[in-house]
N, C-alpha and C positions, 0 to 999 in steps of 0.2 A: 476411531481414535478417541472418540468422545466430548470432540470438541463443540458438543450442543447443550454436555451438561445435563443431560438428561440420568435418567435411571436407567443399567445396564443393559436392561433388556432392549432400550428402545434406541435403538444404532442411530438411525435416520427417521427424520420427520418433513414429512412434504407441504406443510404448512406451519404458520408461523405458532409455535409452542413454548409457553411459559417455562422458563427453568426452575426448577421447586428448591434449589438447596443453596442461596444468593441469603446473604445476610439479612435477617429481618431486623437489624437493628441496621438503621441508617439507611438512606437513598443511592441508589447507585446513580454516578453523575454524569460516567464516562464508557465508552466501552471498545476497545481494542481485538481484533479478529488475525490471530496467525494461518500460517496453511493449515494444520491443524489443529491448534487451542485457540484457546480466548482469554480474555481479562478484562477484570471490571473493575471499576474506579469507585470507591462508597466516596460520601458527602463529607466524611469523616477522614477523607483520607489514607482510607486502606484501599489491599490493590488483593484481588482475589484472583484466582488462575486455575482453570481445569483442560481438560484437551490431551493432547500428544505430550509423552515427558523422555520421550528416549533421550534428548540431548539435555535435559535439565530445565527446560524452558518454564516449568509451572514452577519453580522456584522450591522446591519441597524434596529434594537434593533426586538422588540417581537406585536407591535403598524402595521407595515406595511400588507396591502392587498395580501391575496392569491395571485390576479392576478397581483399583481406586482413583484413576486419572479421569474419570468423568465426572466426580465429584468436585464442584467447586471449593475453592478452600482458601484461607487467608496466609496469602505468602512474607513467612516471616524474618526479619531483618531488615526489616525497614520503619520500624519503629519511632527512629530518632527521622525521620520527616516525612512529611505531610505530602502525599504524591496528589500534582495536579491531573497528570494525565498520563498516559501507559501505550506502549506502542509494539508492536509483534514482526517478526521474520517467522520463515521456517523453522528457527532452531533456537533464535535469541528472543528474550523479552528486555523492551526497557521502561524504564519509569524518570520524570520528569517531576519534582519535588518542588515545594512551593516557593524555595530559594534557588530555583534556576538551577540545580547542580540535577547531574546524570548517572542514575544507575541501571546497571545490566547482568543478567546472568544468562547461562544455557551453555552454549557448546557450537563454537564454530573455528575450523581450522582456517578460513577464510576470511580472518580477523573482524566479522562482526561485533567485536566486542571493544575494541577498540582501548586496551587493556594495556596494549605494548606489543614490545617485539615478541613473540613463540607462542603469547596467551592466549590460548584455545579452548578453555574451559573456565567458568565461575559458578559456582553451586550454590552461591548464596548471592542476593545481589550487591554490587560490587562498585564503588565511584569510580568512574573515567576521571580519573585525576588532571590528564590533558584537558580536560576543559574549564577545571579550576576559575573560577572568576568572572567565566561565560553566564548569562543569564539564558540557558535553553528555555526555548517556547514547546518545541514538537521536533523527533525526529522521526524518519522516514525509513524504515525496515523494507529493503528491497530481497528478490530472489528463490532460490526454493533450498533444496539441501543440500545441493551440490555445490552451490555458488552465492554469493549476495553481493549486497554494499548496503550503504547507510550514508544519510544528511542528515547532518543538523542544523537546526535553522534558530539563532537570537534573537532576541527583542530588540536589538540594534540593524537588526536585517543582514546581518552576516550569516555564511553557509559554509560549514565543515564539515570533510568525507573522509570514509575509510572504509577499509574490506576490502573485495577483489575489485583492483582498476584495470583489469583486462580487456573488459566490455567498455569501455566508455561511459558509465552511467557516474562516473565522480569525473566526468570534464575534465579540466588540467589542471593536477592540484602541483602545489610547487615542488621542481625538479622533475614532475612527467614531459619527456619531451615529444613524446608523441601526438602530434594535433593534427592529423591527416584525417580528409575529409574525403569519404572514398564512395563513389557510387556503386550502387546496388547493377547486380546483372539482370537482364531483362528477363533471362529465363528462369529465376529464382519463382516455382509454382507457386508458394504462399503468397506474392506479389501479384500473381496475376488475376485482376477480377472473378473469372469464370473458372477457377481452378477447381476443378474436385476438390471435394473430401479426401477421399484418398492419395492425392496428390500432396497437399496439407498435408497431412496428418505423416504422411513419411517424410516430409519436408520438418517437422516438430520433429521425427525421430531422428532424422541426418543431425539437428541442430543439438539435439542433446546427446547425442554420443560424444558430437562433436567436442562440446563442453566439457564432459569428463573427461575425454584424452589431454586438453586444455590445462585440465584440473592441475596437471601432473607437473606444471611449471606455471603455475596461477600469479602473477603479478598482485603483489597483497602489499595496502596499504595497514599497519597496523595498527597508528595514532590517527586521532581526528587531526588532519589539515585543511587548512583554510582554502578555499576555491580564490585562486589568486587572479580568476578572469573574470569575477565578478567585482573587482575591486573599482570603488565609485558607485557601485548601484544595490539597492537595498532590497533584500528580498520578503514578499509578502508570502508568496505558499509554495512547495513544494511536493511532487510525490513522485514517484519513483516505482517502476513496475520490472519485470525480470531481469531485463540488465540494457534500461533506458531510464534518463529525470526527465522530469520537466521542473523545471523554474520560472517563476512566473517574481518580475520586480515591482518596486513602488511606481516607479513610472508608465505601468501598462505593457513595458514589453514581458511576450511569453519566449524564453530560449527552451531549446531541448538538445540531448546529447546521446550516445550511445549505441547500440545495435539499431537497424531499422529491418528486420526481419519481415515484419508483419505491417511495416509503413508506420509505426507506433512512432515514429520523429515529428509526425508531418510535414514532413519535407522530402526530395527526392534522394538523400545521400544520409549516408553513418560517419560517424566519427568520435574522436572524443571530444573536439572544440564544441561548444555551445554555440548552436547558432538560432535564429529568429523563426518561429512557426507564425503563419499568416491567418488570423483567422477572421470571420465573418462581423463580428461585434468584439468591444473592451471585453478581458478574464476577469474572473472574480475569485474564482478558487477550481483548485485541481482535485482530479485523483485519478489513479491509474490502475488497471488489471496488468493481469499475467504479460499482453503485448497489447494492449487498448489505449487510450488515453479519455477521460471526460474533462469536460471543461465547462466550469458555471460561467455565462456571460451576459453582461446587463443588454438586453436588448430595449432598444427605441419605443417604445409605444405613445399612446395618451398618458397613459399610468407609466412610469418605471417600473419594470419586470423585470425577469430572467429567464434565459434558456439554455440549454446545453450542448455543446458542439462536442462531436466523437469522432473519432478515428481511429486506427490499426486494425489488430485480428478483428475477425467478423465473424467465425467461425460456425457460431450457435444463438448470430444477430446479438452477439452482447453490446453493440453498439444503440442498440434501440432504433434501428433502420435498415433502411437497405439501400443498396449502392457500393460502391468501392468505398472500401475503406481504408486506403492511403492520403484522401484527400479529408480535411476539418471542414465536417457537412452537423446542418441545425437536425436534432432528432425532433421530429413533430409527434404527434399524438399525445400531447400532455395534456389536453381538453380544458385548456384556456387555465390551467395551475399552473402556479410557480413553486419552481423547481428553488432549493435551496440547503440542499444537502446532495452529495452526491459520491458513491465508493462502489470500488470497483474488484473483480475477484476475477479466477482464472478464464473462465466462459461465462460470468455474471454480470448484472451490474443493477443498482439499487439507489432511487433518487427518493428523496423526501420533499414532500410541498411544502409552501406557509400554513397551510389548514393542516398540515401535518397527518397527511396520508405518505401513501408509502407505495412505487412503479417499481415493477421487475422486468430486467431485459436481460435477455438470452438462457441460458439451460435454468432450468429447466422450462423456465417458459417457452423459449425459442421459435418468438415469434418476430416480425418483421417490424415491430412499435412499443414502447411502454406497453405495461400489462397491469392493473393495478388488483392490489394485494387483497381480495373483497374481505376474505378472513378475520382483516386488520378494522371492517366497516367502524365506525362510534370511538374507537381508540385513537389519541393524539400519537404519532410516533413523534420522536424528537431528532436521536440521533439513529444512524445505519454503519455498520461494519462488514465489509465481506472477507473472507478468508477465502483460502482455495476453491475449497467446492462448499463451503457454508457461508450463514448471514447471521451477525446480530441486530435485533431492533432494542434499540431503548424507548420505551414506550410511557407516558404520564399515567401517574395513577394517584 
């Protein structure tokens, strides 16, 4: 799909590789990873995009050649502001401008765009005028091509949702009256510790067929709405994985909401009510895979450090351990680093140190601990993105 940005010929790279056609004028500051594109933030304000373009998502309309979507490029109409940070779905891109306002473009029928009622398409990017006067920080691109949602989260600590509310992953926005809290059945195989592979893996296929027959009477939010059960408490981070959040408040508590397929709630039950995940140490910040959850959390020591507590699918050990992964367990093997960046992708997952190295957990590594990136040895890395089945590193130079 080409979402590594590379030159045609080279599809896939199994180590981390410079992308050669990234603006040599100006610093790239930021960097966003969809299932399959990406986007890169310059110091300058521009917002680049190469990858997957079937729904429009690189911004460079629906007209351009297969073989020119691996070519990074400077997506234009956005001119008139200054984007601070850029955010990806399967199908949508958005961008967050240096005056808090939100724009989006691509192609979703499942109102990720949050445009209005029937708006399914934006081929250039587009203001979500519903947010008018909001100061967006970041929002939160959930799901894959069949399905999504979206948060957005203020400078005020307010959180706004849209897309499909069928899964529970936009909790109860006002007028959903649904807030059943429904436990999982024992025999559900992806739930059970010791489950094959193969048990799983038809277990993923049951649940996406599933989906798409869903598809056909999909509950769609199609403006951003305010999440009215967080009203009184302010939100510090958010992220949001196939069709599960986690919200995490100013006051330390962490909620989550939505499917619990893969135990990705941490808690014993699904629903759409938000409710409290228990974990080991205070959160610091989120992020979440396909059905995973990571969690940065300040642990106790002599010194103040951090560590990372995981949960859900386990599938290819993208949790960076081993054990069941229903229950918020510490990943060890960070050989005495602090952990302080942390993104997560379909079977993946990608922490950055303070020294600013760089651990890989699950496929391809798929191994039972942190793995760390030797390739990356002498290189500061900064920030990580993961995409479906790819990674971006923002690296110092």
């Amino acid at each position: 799909m080409g979402a590594l940005g590379l030159p045609g010929h080279l599809c896939d790279a199994y180590e981390p590789t410079r992308i050669p056609f990234l603006p040599a004028h100006g610093v790239i500051s930021s960097i966003a990873a969809g299932h399959y594109h990406s986007l890169a933030v310059t110091s300058s304000g521009e917002v680049w995009s190469w990858g997957r373009n079937d729904e429009g998502q690189l911004g460079r309309g629906l007209a351009t050649t297969r073989d020119t979507w691996h070519e990074p490029r400077k997506v234009e109409g956005l001119e008139h502001i200054r984007a601070r940070a850029a955010f990806a779905s399967g199908v949508v891109s958005a961008v967050v401008g240096d005056d808090g306002s939100l724009w989006v473009w691509g192609r979703s029928k499942r109102g990720q765009l949050g445009l209005g009622s029937g708006v399914t398409e934006a081929i250039k990017p587009t203001k979500v005028n519903a947010l008018e006067g909001e100061d967006i920080v970041k929002i939160f691109c959930a799901g894959v091509i069949w399905m999504g949602h979206v948060l957005a989260q203020t400078s005020d600590g307010k959180l706004f949702g849209w897309g499909n509310s069928g899964d529970g992953g936009l909790g109860i926005l006002s007028g959903n009256s649904d807030a059943s809290s429904t436990p999982l059945p024992d025999s559900d195989p992806s739930r059970t510790p010791r489950a094959s592979s193969a048990a799983i893996m038809e277990a993923v296929k049951r649940m996406v067929l599933d989906k798409m027959e869903k598809e056909k009477s999909m509950p769609i939010v199609w403006e951003p709405c305010k999440l009215e059960e967080l009203d009184g408490r302010m939100v510090s981070d958010v992220a949001c994985g196939l069709d599960h959040s986690l919200v995490l408040c100013s006051d330390g508590s962490l909620l989550s909401c939505g499917r619990n397929t893969y135990g990705q709630l941490g808690r014993p039950c699904d629903g759409f009510r938000m409710l409290p995940v228990a974990l080991p140490f205070p959160p610091v910040s989120l992020a979440a895979g396909l059905g995973h959850c990571l969690v940065l959390c300040r642990v106790p020591q002599e010194e103040e450090s951090t560590g990372i507590v995981s949960w859900g699918w386990n599938q290819s050990s993208q949790l960076g351990r081993q054990g069941e992964g229903d229950r918020p367990e510490m990943v060890n093997g960070m050989a005495g680093e602090k952990p302080v960046v942390i993104s997560g992708g379909r079977v993946h997952s990608i922490a950055i140190t303070s020294g600013g190295n760089a651990l890989g957990m699950g496929s391809s590594v798929d191994e039972p601990e942190p793995a760390w990136l030797e390739s990356l040895e002498g290189l500061q890395v900064l920030q990580a993105a993961c995409g479906f089945d790819h990674s971006l590193l923002l690296v110092a130079v």
